[in-house]
N, C-alpha and C positions, 0 to 999 in steps of 0.2 A: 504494500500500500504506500500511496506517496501521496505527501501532503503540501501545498506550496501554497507560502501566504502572502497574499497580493490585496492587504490594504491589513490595516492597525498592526501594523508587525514596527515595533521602532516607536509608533506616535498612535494617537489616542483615534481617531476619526476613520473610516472608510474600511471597515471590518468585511472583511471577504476571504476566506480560504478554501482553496481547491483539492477537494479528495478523491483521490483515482485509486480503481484498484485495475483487477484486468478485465471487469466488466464495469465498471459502472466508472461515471464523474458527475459528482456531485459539490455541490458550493454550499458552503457555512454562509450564510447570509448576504449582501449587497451594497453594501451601505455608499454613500456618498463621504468623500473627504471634505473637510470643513476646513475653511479658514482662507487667508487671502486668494481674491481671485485668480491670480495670474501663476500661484503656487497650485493651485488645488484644479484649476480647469484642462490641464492636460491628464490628469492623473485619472479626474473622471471621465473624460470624452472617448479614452481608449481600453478595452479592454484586455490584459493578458491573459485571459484563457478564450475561446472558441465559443461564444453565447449559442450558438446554434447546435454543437456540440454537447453537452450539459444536460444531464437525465433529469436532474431536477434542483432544485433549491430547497436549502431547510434554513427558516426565516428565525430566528431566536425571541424578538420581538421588535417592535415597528418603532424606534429612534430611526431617524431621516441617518445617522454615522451608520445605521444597520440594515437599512432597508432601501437607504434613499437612491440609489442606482438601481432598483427592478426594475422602475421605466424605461432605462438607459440597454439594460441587457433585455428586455422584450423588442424594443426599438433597432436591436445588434440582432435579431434573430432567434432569441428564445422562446418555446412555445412548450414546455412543459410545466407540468405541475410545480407549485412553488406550498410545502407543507409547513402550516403556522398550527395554532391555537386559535379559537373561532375571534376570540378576543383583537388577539393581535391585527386578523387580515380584517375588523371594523374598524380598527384604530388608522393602521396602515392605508387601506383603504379611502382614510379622508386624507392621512399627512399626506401621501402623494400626490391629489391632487391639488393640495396646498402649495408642496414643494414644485411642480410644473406651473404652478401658477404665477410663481416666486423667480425662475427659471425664465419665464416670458417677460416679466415687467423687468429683472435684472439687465435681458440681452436688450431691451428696448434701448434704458439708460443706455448700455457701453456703447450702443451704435449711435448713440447723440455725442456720446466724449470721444470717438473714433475720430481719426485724423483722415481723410481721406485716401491714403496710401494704404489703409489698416486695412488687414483682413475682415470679413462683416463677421459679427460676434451673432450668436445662435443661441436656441434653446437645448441646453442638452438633451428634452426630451418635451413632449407635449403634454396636457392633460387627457388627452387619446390613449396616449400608451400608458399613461397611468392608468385609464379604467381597463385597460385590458390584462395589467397586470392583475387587479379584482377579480377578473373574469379566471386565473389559473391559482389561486387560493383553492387547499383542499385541506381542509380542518382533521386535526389530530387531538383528540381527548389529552388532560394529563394523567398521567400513571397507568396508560395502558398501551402494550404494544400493539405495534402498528406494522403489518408486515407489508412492505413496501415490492417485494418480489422475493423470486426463492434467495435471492443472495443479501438482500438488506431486509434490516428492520430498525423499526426508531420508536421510542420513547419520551414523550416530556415531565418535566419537571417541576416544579415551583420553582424560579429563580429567584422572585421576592423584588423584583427591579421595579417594573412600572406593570400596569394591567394585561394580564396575557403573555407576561415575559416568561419565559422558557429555556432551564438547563436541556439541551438535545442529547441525547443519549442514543449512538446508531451500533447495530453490530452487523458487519458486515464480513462477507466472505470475500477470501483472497487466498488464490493460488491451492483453493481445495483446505482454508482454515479461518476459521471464524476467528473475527479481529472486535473489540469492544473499543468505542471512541467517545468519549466525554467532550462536550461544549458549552464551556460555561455562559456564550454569552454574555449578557452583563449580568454580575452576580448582585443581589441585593442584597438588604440588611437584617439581622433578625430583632425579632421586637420592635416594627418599624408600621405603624398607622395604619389600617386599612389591608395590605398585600399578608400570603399566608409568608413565612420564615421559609428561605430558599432549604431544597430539599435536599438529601444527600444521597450520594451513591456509592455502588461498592466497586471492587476492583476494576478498575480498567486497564487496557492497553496503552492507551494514547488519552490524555488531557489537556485539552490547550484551553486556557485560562485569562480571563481578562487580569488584568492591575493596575487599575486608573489609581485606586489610592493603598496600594499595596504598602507604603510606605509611613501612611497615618493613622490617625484612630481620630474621627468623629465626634464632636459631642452628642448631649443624649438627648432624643428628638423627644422630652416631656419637657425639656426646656423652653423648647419652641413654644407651648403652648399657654404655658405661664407669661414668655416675653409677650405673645398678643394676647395678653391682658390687661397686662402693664402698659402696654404700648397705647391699647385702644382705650381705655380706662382714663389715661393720662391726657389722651386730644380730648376724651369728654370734658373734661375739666376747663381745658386751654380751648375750647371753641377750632380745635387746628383737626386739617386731614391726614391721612396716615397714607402713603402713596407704598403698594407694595408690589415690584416688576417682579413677576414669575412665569416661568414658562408653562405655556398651554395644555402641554400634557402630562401630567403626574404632580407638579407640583404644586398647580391648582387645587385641582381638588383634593390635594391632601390638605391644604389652608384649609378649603370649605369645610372638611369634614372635622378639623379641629375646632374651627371655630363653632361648627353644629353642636359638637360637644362641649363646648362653653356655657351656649344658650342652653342646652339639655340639663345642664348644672346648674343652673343660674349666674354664671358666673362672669358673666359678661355685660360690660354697660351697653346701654340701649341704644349702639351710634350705627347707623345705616350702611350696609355694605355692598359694596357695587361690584360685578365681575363683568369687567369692560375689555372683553376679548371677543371676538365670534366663533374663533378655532376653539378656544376653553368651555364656552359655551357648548358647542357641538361634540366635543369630546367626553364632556361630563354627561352628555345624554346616555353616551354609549359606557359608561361608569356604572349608569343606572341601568343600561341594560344590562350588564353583568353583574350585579350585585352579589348572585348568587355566588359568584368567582372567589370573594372578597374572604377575609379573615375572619376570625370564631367572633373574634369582638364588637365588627359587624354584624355578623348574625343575631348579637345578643343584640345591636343595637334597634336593628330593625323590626326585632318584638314590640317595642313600644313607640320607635320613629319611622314610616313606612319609605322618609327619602331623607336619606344623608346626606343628602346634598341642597336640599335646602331649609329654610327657616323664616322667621320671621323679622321680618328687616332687610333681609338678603335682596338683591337684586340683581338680573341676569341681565348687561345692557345690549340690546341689539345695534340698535340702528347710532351712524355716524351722526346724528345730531343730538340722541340723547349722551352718547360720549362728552361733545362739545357743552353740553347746558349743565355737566356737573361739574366745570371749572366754576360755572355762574353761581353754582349752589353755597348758600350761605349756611354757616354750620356745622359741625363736627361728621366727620364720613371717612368709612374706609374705601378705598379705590386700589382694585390688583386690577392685573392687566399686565399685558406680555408688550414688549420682550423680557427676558430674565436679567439682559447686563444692560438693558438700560436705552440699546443703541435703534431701535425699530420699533415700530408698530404704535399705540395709541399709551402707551405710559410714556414716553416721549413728550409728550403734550401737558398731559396732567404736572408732568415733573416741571417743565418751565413755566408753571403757575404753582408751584410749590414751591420750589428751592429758596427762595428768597423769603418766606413766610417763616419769621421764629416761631411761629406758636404750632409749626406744620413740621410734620415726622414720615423720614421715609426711611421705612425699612426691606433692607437689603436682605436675601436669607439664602444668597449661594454666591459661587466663586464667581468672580470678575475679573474677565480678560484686561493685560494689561492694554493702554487707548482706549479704552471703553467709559462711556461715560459714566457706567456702574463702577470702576476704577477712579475715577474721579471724586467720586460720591464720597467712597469709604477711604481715600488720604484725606478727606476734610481740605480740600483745595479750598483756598478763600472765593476765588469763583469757578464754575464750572461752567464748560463751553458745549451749548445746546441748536444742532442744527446752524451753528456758525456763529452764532450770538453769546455773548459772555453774561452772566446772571449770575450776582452774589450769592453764593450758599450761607443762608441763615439758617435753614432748616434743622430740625434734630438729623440727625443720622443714627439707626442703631444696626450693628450688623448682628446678626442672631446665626447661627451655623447649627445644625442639628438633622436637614433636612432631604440630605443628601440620600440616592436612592443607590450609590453603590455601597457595596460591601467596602469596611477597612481591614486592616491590619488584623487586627480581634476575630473578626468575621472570617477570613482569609485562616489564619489561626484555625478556627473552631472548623473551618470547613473540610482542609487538610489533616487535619488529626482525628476528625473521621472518617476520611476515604483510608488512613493509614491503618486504623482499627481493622476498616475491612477488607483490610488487604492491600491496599496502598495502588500503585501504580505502574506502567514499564515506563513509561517517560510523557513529561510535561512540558508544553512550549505556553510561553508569558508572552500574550500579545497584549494590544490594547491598555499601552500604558506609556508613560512616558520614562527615559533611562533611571531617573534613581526609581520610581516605581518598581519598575518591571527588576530590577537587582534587588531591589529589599526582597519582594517577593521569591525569587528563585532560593535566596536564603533559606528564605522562612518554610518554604516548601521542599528544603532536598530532600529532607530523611524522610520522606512521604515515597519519593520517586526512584525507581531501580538504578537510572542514571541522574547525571547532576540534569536540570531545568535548566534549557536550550530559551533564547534570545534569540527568534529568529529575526531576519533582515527581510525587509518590501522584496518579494520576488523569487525568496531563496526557499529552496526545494529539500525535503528529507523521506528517506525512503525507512518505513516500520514494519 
């Protein structure tokens, strides 16, 4: 069997690896690379393995770093099955055509900043091939095999990450010998809001492991939920808004669902709260369409609250104009809204009607890329620069950290010292991280693994 990783191998973004054996080629997920364009738009436009080629695809879960090129490889020529969790290909199924939508308005711009010598800039893929990427989704129960033909079989997992995320568990034959292959994935956290505690498995052949934060430990997400109390409690008081950028899928509605349990407690003052996204919106629909999916503590909750996701006070805002008329709103409110660092989408807006407000608090509650105007935020820059305009930060800032959907250090830890109970490993490759990461990690993980944890490189190929 031969395995070649051709995206998150080295760096965190564009998770894709190619499994060959002498019958079958199959791809660990799709994702799109992220980050500047003129770095990341070659890496996606081309593909290193044969889309035409390719029996199938096994989707882990629908992040746009994991999914966000199925467009891209239907568009190259792929027309087989692509195997998720029913979960995942609803979810997937809106972020693509989100992300093709994202795609077209992008190449619009660069063909307005092109220099007339310039190549014309394109969409890497349409909202076309995004729905027909929906059309070869073929749903996989978790914890039950799946036998996929005489020579593969696959299994999912709880991975604890975001709704519908999936440790892939495939055994496959090769060469006349069944081979066992772990995919972590992105691995989640345990004890962590809402998702069940990612699952564990037993012996394998081969593991290849994400390690975005292989090298930290997390604060404890009951934190988070205290600080928005404090936080919201305190604009009640000060007449101020509490501006909070989070990303549309998972991070939102893990807010709403804490803050549900706030109001379930009573423990929360009586200030209005806005979810001014349309992707958050549309995504928390499909939250509630899975509820069943969700953790024990959901279960318990839905005995007496029939929607976790809403409440009294809450509000779901649609349309661009009532976005605009809650700058006008006089009076204590909470407002989230995507993007998560701050640089895109409609908290943009709200933020340059806040920043300059002392009695207004924006709270940040995940990592911020360095240039980002969420980087700005939390150095406490005396001003920060919005859409090109300079505006005094008066604002509180609080940053709060707890809310992170991957697995740390601890987790990592606890997760490897029970595949090593049950027998451990032949060998582990650390993708999907960046180098001190992906080194702590191989550490923490040797004496789990027959051989030491392999590092691979963008490209490079190992035979098991």
């Amino acid at each position: 069997m031969r395995i070649t990783f051709l995206g998150a191998a080295g760096e965190v973004t564009g998770s894709q690896h190619l499994i060959e054996t002498d019958s079958r080629r199959i791809l660990l997920d799709c994702g799109l690379f992220q980050g500047a364009d003129e770095e990341t738009r070659p890496k996606n436009g081309k593909f290193h393995c044969v889309p035409r080629k390719i029996d199938a695809v096994i989707l882990s879960h629908a992040h746009i770093d994991h999914s966000g090129n199925l467009p891209g490889l239907v568009k190259a020529g792929f027309d087989k099955p692509i195997f998720c969790t029913r979960a995942t290909a609803d979810i997937a199924a809106m972020m693509l055509r989100d992300s093709a939508r994202i795609q077209r308005e992008d190449a619009k711009y660069l063909r307005k900043k092109a220099r007339p010598e310039d190549a014309p800039v394109e969409p890497l893929y349409s909202e076309d091939n995004a729905r027909e990427v929906a059309q070869l989704f073929e749903y996989v129960p978790f914890g039950q095999w799946e036998t996929l033909g005489d020579d593969v079989r696959l299994r999912f997992h709880h991975a604890g990450h975001i709704l519908g995320s999936a440790i892939c568990e495939l055994e496959l034959m090769d060469q006349g010998e069944w081979k066992r292959l772990v995919f972590t994935g992105d691995l989640g956290r345990r004890g962590k809001p809402l998702l069940h505690d990612p699952a564990t498995v037993e012996r394998c052949d081969v593991v290849i492991t994400e390690s975005t934060y292989g090298n930290r430990v997390h604060p404890n997400a009951g934190d988070v939920k205290a600080a928005l109390q404090r936080i919201i409690c305190q604009a009640s008081r000060s007449g101020g808004k509490v501006i909070i950028p989070a990303f549309s899928l998972g991070r939102t509605q893990l807010l709403v669902y804490l803050l549900n349990e706030l109001r379930n407690e009573n423990a929360m003052c009586r200030v209005p709260v806005y979810i001014d996204s349309p992707l958050a919106t549309r995504l928390t629909d499909i939250y509630r369409d899975h509820q069943e999916g969700l953790d024990a503590d959901v279960q318990e909750t839905l005995r007496f609250d029939d929607d976790i996701f809403n409440f009294d006070g809450l509000y779901y805002v649609r349309s661009r104009d009532e976005s605009i008329a809650l700058n006008r709103q006089k009076g204590s409110l909470v407002v989230i809204s995507a993007s998560g660092m701050c640089e895109n989408g409609r908290v943009v807006h709200h933020l340059k009607h806040a920043v300059s407000g002392p009695e207004n608090t924006v709270m940040i509650i995940g990592y911020q890329a360095k240039g980002t105007l969420g980087r700005q935020l939390i150095q406490r820059n005396e001003y920060v620069y919005i859409r090109g305009r300079r505006y005094r930060l008066e604002a509180n800032v609080e940053t709060v950290n707890g809310l992170s959907a991957h697995a740390d250090a601890e987790d990592f830890r606890w997760w490897f010292d029970t595949l090593q109970r049950n027998g451990g490993c032949g060998r582990a490759f650390i993708v999907h991280g960046e180098t001190a990461a992906a080194q702590a990690l191989a550490v923490l993980i040797d004496d789990t693994c027959d051989t030491p944890p392999v590092i691979p490189r963008y490209g490079e190929s190992f035979e098991v």
